[in-house]
N, C-alpha and C positions, 0 to 999 in steps of 0.2 A: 493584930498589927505585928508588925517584923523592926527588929528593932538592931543596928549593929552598938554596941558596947560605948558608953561614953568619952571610953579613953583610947578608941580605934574609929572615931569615925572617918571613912576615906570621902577625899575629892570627889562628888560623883555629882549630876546634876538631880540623880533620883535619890539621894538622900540628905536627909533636912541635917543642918550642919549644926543645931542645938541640941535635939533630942535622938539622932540619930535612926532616927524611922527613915525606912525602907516606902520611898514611894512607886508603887509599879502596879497599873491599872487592872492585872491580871489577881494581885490579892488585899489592895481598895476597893475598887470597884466591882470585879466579877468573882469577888469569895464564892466558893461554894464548897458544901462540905465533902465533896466527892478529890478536892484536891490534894494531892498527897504531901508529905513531906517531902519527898524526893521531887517531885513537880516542881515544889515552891521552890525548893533549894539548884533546882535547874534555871527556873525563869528569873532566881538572882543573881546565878551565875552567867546567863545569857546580857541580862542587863549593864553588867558590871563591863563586859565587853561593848555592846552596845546599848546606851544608854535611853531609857523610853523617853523620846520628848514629847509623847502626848498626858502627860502627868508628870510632871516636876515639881519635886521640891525647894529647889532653889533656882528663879530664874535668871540669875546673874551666871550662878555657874552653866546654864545650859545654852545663855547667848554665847558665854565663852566656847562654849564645846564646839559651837556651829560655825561661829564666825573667826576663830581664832585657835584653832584645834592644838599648833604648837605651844600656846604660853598654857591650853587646859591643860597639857600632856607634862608639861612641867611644874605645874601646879601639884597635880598628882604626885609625882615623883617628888616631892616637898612635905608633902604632908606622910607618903608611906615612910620615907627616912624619920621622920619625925614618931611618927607611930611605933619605930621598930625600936626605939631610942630605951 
């Protein structure tokens, strides 16, 4: 499991807002050991730009993301300012 820091967790709809696990169907679901670090750490950073909505972890945040993309986009920007604090 991939997990972001409990005192940085961001806005995102692929990550759970308690435990800060990284939900994303490529190292859930299709683990395998041939994937590398640098892989995983691609297909977080792909995520983070576009978020998987076929595996969410939080589905309130990813109705937002779909149906209300401005108030996700400033949600975000709420929680990085607060992270950087």
């Amino acid at each position: 499991m991939v997990y972001f820091d409990k005192d940085n967790i961001i806005y995102h709809p692929n990550v759970e807002q308690n435990s800060g696990e990284i939900f994303l169907e490529a190292i859930k679901e299709d683990w395998s050991p041939y994937l590398t670090l640098s892989s995983v750490i691609e297909l977080i950073d792909n995520a983070m730009l576009e978020p998987d909505l076929a595996i969410v972890a939080n589905k309130d945040i990813a109705l937002e993301y779909k149906a209300k993309i401005e108030s996700y986009e400033l949600n975000v920007e709420k929680r990085m300012r607060a992270i950087r604090k």
